[in-house]
C-alpha positions as CSV (number, residue, x, y, z in Angstrom):
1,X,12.5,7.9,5.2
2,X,11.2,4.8,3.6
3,X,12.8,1.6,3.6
4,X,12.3,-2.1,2.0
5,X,12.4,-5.2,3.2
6,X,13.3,-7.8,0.3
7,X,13.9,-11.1,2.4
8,X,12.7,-12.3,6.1
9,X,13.9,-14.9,7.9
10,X,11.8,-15.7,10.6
11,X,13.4,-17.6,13.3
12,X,11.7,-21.2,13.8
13,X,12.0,-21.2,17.6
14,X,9.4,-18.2,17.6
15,X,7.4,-18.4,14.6
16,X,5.8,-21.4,13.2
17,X,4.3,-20.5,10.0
18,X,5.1,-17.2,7.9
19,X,3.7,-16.5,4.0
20,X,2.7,-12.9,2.4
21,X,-0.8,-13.2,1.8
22,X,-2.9,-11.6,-0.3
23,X,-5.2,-8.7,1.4
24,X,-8.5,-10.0,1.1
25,X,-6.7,-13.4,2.5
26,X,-5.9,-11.3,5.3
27,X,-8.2,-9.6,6.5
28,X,-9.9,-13.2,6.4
29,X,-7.3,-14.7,8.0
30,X,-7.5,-11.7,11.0
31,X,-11.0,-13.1,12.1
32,X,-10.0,-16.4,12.4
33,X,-6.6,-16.9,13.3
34,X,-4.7,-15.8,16.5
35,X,-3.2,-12.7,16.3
36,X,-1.2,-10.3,18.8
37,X,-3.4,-7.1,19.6
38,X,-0.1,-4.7,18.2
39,X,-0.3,-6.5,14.5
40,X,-3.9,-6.2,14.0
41,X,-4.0,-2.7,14.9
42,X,-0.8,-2.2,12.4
43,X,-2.9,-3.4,9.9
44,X,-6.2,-1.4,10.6
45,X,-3.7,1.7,10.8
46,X,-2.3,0.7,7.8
47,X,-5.9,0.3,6.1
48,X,-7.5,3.7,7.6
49,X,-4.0,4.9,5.1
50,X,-6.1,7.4,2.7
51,X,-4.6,7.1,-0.9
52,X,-3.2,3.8,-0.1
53,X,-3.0,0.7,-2.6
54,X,-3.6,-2.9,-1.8
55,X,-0.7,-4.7,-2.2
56,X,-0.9,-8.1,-3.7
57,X,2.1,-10.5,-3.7
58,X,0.1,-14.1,-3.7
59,X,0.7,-17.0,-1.3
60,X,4.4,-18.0,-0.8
């Protein structure tokens, strides 16, 4: 089962910055920024996907 997520609403106390960037952005973004270990190996198991299509929203 698939599901979407259409809103987030981060809670300020525990995250200080949140925007949907752009793949290329990051992948940038995962060599310079901090990053917890679990969410940048979400992403490279989400980019090993085969078939899979970039998604591109654009900076919020």
């Amino acid at each position: 089962m698939s599901e979407r997520v259409d809103a987030l609403t981060p809670d300020p106390r525990e995250i200080a910055w949140h925007a949907w960037l752009p793949e290329p952005a990051l992948r940038e973004a995962l060599d310079q920024w901090p990053f917890v270990p679990d969410g940048r190996e979400a992403f490279a198991r989400y980019a090993a996907l085969p078939g899979r299509r970039p998604v591109e929203r654009g900076r919020d």
